[in-house]
C-alpha positions in Angstrom: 120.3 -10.8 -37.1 123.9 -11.4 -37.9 125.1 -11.5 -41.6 125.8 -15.0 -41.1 122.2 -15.7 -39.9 120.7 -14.1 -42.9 123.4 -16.1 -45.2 121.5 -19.2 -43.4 118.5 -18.4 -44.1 118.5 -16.9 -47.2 121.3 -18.1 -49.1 122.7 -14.8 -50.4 123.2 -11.2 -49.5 122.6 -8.4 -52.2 124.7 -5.7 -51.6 123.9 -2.0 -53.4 125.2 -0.6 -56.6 127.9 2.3 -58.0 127.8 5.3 -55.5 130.4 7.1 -57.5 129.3 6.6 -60.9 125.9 6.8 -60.3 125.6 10.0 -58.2 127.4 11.6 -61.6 124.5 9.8 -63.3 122.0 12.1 -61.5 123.6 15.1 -60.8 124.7 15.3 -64.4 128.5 16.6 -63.7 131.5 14.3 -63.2 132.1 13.9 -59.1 136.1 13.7 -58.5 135.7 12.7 -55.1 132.1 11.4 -54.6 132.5 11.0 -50.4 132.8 15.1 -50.6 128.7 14.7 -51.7 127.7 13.5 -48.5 128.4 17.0 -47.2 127.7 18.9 -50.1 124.5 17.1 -50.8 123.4 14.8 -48.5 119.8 14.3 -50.0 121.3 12.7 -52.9 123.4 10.3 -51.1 120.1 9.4 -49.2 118.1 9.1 -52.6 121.4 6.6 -54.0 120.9 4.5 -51.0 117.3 4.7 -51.0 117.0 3.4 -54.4 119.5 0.6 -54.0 117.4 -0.3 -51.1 113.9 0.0 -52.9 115.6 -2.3 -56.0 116.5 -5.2 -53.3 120.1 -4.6 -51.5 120.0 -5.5 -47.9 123.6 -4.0 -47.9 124.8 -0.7 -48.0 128.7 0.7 -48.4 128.7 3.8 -46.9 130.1 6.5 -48.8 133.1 6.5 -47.5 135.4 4.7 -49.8 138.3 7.0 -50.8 137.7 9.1 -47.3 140.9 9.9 -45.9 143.3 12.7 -45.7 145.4 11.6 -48.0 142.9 11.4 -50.6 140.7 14.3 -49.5 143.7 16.4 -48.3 141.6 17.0 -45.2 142.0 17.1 -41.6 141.9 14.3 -38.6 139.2 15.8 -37.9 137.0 16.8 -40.7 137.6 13.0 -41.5 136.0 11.5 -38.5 133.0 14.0 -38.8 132.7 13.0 -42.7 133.3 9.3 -41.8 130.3 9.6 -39.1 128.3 11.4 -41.2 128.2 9.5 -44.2 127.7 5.9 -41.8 125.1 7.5 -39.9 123.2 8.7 -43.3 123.6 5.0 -44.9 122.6 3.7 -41.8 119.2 5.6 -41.5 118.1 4.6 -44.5 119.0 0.8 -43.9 116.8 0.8 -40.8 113.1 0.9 -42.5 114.5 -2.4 -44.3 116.2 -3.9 -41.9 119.9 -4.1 -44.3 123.2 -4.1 -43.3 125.5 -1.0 -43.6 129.2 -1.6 -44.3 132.3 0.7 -43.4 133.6 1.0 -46.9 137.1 1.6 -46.6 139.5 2.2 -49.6 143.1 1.5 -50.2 145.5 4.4 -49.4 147.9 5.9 -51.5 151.4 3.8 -50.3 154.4 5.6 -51.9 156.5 4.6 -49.1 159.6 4.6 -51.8 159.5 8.3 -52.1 158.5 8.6 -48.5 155.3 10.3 -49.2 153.8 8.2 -46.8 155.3 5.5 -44.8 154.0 2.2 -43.9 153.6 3.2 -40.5 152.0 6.3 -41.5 149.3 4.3 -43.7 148.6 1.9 -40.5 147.4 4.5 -38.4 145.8 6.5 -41.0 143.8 3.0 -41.3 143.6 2.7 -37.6 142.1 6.5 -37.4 139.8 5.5 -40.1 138.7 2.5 -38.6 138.1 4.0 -34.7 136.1 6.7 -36.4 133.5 3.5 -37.6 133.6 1.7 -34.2 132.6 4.6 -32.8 129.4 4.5 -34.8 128.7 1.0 -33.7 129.9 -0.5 -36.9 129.6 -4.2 -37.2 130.3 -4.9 -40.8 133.3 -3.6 -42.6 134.3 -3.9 -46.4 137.6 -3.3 -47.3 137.7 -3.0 -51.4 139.3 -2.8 -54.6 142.5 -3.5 -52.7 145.6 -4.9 -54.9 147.9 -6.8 -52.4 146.5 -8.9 -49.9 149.2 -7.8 -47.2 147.4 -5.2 -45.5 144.2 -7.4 -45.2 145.8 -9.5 -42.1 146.6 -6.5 -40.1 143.3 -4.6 -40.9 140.7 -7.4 -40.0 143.0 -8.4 -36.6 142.9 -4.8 -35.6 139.1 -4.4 -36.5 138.8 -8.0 -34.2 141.0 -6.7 -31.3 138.7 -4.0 -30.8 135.4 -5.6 -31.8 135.3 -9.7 -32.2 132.2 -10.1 -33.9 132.6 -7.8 -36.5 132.2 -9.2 -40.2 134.9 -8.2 -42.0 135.2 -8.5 -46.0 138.1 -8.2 -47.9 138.4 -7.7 -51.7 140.3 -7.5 -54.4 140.2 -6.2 -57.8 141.8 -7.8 -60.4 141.9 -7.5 -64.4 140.3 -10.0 -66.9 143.4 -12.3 -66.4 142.7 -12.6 -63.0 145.7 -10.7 -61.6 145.7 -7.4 -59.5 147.5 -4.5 -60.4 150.7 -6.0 -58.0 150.2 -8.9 -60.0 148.2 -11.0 -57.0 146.3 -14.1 -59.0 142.6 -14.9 -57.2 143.8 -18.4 -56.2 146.9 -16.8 -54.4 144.7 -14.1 -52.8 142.4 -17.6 -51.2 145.4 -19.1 -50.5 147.0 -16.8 -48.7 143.9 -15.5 -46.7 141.8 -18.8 -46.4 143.1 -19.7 -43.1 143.4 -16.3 -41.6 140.8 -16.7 -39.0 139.8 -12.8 -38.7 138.7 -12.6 -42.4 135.1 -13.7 -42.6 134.7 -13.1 -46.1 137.1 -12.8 -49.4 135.3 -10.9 -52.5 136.3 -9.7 -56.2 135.3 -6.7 -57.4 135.8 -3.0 -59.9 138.4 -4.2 -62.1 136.3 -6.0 -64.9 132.5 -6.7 -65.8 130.8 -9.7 -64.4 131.9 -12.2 -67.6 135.3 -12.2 -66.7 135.0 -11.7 -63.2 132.7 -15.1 -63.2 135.1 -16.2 -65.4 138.0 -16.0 -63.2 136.4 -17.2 -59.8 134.9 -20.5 -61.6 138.3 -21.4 -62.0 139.3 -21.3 -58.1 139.1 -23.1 -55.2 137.7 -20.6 -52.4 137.5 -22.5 -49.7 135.2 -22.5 -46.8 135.0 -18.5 -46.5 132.1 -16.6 -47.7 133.1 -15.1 -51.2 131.4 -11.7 -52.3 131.6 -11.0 -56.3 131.0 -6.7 -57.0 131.7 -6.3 -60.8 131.5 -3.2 -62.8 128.5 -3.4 -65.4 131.1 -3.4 -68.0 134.0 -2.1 -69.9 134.1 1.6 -69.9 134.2 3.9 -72.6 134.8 7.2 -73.3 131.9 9.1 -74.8 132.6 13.0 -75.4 135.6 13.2 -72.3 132.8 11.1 -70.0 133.1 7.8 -69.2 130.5 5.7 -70.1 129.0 1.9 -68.7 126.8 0.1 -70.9 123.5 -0.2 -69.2 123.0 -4.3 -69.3 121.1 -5.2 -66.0 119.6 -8.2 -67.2 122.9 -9.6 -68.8 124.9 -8.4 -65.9 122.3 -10.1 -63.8 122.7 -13.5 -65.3 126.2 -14.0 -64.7 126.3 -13.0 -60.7 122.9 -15.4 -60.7 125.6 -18.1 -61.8 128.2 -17.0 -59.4 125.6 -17.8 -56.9 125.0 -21.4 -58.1 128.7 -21.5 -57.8 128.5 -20.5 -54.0 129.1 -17.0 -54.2 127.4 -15.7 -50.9 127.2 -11.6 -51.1 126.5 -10.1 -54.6 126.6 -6.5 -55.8 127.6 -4.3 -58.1 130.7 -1.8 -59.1 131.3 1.0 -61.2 128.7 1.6 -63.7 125.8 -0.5 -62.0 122.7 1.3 -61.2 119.9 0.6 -59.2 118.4 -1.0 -62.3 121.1 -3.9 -61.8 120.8 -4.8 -58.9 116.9 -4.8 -59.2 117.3 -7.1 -62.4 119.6 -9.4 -59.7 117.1 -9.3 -56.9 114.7 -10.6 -59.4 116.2 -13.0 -60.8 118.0 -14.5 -57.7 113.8 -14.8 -56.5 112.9 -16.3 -59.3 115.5 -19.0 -60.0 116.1 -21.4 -57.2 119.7 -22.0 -56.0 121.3 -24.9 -58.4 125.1 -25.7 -57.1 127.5 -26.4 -59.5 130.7 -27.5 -59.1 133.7 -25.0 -59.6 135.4 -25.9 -62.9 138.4 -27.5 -62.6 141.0 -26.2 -64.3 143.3 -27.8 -67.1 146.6 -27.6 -65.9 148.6 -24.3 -67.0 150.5 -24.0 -69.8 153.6 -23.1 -67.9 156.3 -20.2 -69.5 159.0 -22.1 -71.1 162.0 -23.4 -69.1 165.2 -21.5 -69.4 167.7 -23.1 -71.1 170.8 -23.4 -68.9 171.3 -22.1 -65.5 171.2 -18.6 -64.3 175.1 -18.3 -63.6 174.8 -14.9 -61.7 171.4 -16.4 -59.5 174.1 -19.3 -58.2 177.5 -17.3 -57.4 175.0 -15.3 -55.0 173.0 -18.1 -53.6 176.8 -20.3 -53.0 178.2 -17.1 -51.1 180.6 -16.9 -54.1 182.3 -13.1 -55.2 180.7 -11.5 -58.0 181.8 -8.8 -60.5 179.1 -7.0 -62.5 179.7 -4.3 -64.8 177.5 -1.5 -66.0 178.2 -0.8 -69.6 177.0 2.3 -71.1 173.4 1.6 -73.1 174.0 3.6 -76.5 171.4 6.2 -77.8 171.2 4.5 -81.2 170.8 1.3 -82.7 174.0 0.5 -83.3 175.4 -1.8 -80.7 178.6 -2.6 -82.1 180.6 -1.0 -79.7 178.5 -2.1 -76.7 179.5 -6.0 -77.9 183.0 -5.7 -77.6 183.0 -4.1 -74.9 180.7 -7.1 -73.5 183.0 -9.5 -75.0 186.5 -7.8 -73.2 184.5 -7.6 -70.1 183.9 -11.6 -70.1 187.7 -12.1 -71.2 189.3 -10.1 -68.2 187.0 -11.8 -65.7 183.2 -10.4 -65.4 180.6 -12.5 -64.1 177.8 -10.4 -65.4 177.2 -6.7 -67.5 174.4 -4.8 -66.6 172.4 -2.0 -68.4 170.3 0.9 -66.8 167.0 1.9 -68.0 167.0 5.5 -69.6 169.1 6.9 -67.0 169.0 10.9 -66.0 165.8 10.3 -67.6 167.4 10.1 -71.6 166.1 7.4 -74.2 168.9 4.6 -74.5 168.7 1.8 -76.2 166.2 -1.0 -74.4 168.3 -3.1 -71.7 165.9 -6.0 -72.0 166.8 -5.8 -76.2 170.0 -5.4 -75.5 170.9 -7.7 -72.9 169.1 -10.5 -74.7 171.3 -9.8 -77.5 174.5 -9.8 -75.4 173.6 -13.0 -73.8 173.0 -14.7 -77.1 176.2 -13.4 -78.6 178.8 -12.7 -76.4 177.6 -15.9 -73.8 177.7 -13.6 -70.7 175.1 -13.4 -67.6 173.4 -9.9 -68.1 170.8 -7.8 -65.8 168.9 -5.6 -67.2 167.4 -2.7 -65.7 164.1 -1.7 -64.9 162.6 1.5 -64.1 158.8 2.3 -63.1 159.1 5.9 -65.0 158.5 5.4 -68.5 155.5 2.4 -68.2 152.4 1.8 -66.8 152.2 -1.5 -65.0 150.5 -3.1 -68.4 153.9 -2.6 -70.8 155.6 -3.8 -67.4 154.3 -7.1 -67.4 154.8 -7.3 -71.4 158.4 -6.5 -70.9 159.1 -9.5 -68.0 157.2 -11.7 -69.9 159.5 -10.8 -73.5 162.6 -10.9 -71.2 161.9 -14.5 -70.1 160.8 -15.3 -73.2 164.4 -14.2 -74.0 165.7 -16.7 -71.2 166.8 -13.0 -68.7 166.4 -14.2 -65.7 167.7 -11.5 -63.7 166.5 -7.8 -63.1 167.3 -4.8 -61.1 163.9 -3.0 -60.0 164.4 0.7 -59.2 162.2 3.7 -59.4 163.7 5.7 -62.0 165.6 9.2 -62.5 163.0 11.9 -63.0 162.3 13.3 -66.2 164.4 16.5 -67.0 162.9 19.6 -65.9 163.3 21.4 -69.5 161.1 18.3 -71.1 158.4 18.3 -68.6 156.2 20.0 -70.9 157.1 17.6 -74.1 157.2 14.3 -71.8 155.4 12.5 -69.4 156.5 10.4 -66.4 154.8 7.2 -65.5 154.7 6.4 -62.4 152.1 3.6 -61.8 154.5 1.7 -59.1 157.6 2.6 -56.9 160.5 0.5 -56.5 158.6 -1.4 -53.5 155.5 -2.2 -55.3 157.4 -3.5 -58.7 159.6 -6.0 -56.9 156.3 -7.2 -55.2 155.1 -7.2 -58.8 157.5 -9.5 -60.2 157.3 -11.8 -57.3 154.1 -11.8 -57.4 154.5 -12.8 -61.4 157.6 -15.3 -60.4 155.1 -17.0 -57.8 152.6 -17.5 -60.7 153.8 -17.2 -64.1 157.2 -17.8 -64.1 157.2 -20.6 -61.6 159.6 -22.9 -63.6 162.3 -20.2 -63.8 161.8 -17.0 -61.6 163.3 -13.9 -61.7 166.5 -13.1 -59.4 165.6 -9.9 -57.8 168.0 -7.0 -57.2 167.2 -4.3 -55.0 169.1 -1.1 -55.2 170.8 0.6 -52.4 171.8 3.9 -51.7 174.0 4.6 -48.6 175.3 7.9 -49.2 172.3 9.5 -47.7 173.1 11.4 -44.4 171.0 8.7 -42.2 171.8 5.3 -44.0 170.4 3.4 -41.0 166.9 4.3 -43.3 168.3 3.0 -46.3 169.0 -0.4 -44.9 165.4 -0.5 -43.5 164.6 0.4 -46.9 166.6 -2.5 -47.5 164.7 -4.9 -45.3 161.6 -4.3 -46.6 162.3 -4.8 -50.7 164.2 -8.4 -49.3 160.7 -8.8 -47.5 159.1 -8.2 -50.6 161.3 -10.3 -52.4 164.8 -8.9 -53.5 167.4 -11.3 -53.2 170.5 -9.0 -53.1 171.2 -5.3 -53.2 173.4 -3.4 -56.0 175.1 0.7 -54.3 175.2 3.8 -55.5 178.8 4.5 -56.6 180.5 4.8 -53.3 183.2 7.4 -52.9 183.2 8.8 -48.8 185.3 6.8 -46.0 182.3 6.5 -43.5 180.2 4.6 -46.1 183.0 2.0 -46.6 183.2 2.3 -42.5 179.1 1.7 -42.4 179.6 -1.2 -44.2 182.1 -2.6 -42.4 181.0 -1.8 -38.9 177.9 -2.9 -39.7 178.2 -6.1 -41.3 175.3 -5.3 -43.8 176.4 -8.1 -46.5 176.1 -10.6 -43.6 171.9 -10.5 -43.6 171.5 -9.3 -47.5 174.3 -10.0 -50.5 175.8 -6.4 -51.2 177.4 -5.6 -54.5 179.1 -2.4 -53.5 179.3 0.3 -56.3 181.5 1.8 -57.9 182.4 4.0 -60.4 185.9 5.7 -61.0 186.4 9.4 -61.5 187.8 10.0 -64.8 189.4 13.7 -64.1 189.3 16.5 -62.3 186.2 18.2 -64.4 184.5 15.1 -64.1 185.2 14.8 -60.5 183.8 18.3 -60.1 180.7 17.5 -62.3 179.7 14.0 -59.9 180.2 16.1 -56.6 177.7 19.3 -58.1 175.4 17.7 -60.7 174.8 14.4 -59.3 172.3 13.9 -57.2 173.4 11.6 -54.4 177.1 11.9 -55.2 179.4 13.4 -52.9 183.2 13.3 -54.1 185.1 14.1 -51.1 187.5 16.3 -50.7 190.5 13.4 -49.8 189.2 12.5 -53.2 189.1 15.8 -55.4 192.4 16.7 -54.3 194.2 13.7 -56.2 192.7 15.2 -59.5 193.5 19.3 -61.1 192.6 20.6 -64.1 195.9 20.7 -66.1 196.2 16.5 -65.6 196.4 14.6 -69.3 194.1 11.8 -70.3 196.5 9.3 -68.8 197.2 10.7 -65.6 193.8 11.3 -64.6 192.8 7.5 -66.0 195.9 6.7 -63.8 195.0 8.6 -60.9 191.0 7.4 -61.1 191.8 3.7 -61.2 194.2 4.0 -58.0 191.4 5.7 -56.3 188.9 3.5 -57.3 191.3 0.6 -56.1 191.8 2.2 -52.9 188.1 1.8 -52.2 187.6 -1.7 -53.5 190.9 -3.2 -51.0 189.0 -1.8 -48.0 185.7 -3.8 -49.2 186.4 -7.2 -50.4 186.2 -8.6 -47.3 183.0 -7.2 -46.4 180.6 -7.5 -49.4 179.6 -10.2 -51.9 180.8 -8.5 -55.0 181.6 -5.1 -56.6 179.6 -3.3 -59.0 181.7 -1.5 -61.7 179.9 1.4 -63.5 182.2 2.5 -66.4 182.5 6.4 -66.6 182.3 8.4 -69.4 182.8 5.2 -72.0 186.4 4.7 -70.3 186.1 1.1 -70.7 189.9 0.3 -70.3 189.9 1.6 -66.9 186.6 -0.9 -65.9 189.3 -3.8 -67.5 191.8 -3.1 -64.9 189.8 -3.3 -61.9 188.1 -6.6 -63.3 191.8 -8.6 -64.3 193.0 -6.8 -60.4 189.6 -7.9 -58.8 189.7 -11.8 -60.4 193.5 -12.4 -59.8 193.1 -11.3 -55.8 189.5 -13.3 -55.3 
């Protein structure tokens, strides 16, 4: 019997419990990595399945769900004989009961920004994992807990190629606002995957407990496809350094009894279920016939506020027209006094836009969403913030987009972040919760659903003083696939990268602004080409510059450079990024006024 014969006949599919919680229920210890116990101690993986079983599932997920050498830090092949081993134990104990046994298949860790793994390399780790199943005769596979929904095309048409009657299941989890951690709303993840044909089945699960969870899905239109729901038994806590469920099978029953009524198909449980939950569901899915109701419809969303004006910098891109942005210097106290006029000469001699970074070499500055709402709002000048990924978790993220449009910003540049000094490592912690890839996906993920009326303009950054910049501009690719709209440099100071650019006619697919930042003197020079890290200060370059030279001469001597480099790029970019050195601001005002009266 197919999964889609019993769905006929029977109307729903329960699914098991919590392996990971559960097994550190009953062996009394905390399990880091509960797909290690299926080697370590088999007997209790059988006794978990068994008692799911016993209680009413007539699905298992075999133990498999963070199993893979990333994770694990194990080999090829110590993976595929864990994989085999824990389908073929789950798969035992199904037999006597005639239940289904799922590949349970995990996301990977995808830190393609600092090339810990690359998308290829997750792919075929994916493709290993998934062989390793077939092998086994697998029929039914459950990829979970997943956070984007662009993986789950590729996954279930690879898993078709190779077996076309497979049932394959892909969920999500998302928080109690309904949004995945890449900020992926449920409707958008049916909308996007409703008419994939080799997904059978969508499903929610982890994230939340079954109110909100219930909550959420009556609120969306699914679709034809069969919909699982997998909720956690509730909110954890944390109890003396464990982390602790409350035990509520009947209540935690109820509400997946009602997601059934509402056409929910396949129903389990998540972290912190037991086999006490799902034997409270079995029960009372017997004893209370199916009653459909109708998915609430949802009162139209209050939508974010409009912007007020129009997003100057968002429509000299999109018109192919030059641009000059300028990176001020975000101060390291509250007083922004000098930071305004600065703002304000920047607008007189010609700016289009001033731009702050986010902490950068890892130092508290001043906010740049604060302080470019505050510049917009006094000095009348575009602005464009910053954003790093170091210094929040993806929670205060989405509280600082949503402040910044509440301050009308419209524009962001999304980059990972400098590192946290080595000396502080100790004192200070680095967040990391996203790279650069996965917080533009973030935000236009956001833009797609929260800030519809007015979204964010994207900038990417790009660094092409690497010795293989043919990777950057794939780099580069990929963030405008994810939705950048144009790409900001690193300062650029060598001949081939103004050749590169030129040669290869990279503003012509994606809008460059070309950096640049001019060498103030010869110390300074010295300090960008040894302290810097992906700075190079040729030697063509540190040659103009020697330690005796006055303020004035090496001011002089750093604007004619700087000028040198901008000539050979105006034809070739969409606009040039100035980053003002060292506070020199008079310097920046030259190159603007030159800049506007040649354009």
């Amino acid at each position: 019997m197919t999964i889609r014969d019993y769905l006929k006949k029977h109307g729903a599919l329960v699914t098991d419990g919590a392996m990971g919680t559960y097994c550190s229920l009953i062996r009394e210890k905390q399990n880091d990595l509960v797909e290690s116990v299926t080697a370590q101690d088999p007997e209790t993986v059988r006794r978990i399945h068994r008692e799911y079983l016993q209680a009413g599932a007539r699905m298992l997920n075999s133990n498999t769900f963070a199993a893979n050498t990333y994770k694990m830090e194990i080999s090829r092949q110590e993976l595929k004989d864990l994989l085999k081993r824990a389908y073929r134990l789950a798969r035992e104990e199904a037999a006597p009961f005639g239940a289904f046994v799922a590949a349970d298949i995990g996301p990977l860790p995808e830190m393609e920004d600092t090339e810990e793994i690359t998308l290829d390399e997750v792919m075929d780790e994916y493709r290993f994992i998934i062989d390793c199943f077939l092998e086994e005769g697998a029929m039914l596979f459950n990829f979970e807990t997943f956070s984007t929904a662009a993986y789950a095309p590729l996954l279930a048409g690879y898993v078709k190629s190779q077996r076309p009657d497979a049932f394959v299941i892909c969920s999500f989890a998302v928080n109690s606002s309904g949004t995945t951690l890449r900020g992926l709303s449920i409707q958008r993840i049916f909308d996007e995957l409703s008419q994939e044909e080799t997904i059978d089945g969508i499903g929610l699960n982890c994230g939340t407990g079954p109110t909100h969870l219930f909550d959420n899905l009556s609120r969306v239109d699914f679709g034809s496809k069969i919909v699982s729901l997998v909720p956690n038994a509730s909110y954890p806590e944390i109890i003396d350094g464990r982390i602790v469920y409350s035990q509520n099978p009947d209540y935690f029953a109820e509400f997946l009894v009602k997601a059934r009524d509402l056409g929910v198909q396949i129903l389990g449980g998540c972290c912190g279920t037991t086999p006490d939950h799902i034997r409270a569901l079995s029960r009372q899915l017997a004893g209370r016939p199916q009653t459909p109701v109708e998915p609430v419809v949802p009162k139209p969303r209050r939508k974010a506020p409009r912007s007020v004006g129009v997003n100057r910098l968002a429509e000299k891109i999109q018109q192919g027209r030059f641009v000059i942005a300028v990176e001020l210097p975000p101060p390291g106290t509250p007083d922004v006094r000098d930071i305004l006029e600065m703002a304000r000469m920047m607008k007189e001699a010609g700016a289009d836009v001033v731009t702050f970074s986010d902490s950068p070499l890892g130092r508290a500055r001043t906010n740049p969403i604060a302080l470019s709402a505050k510049i917009r709002r006094e000095v009348g000048i575009e602005t464009l913030p910053h954003m790093c990924c170091r210094d929040r978790n993806i929670i205060a993220i989405k509280s600082d987009l949503m402040g910044a449009y509440m301050e009308q910003l419209h524009n962001v540049l999304l980059v990972t972040g400098d590192p946290i000094p080595a000396a502080e490592r100790n004192e200070i912690t680095s967040i990391f919760n996203l790279n650069s890839f996965k917080l533009i996906e973030l935000v236009a993920n956001m833009n797609a659903d929260l800030f519809r009326e007015n979204p964010f303009v994207i900038a990417g950054a790009l660094d092409l003083n690497v010795p293989q910049p043919d990777k950057a501009v794939a780099r580069m690719a990929r963030k405008h696939a994810l939705g950048a709209r144009y790409f900001m440099t690193q300062p650029i100071y060598e001949q081939r990268v103004v050749d590169y650019i030129r040669e290869q006619h990279l503003n012509r697919d994606h809008p460059i602004l070309a950096g640049i930042m001019p060498v103030v003197n010869y110390r300074n020079a010295r300090f960008l080409d040894n302290e810097i890290p992906g700075i190079n200060i040729p030697g063509r370059v540190m040659e103009r510059f020697w330690p005796e030279m006055s303020r004035e001469e090496g001011e002089l001597t750093g604007t004619r450079v700087a000028w040198e480099t901008i000539e050979q790029l105006l034809d070739h970019v969409s606009g040039i990024y100035l980053v003002t050195p060292l506070n020199r601001i008079r310097m920046v005002e030259k190159l603007v006024r030159k800049i506007r009266n040649l354009i």
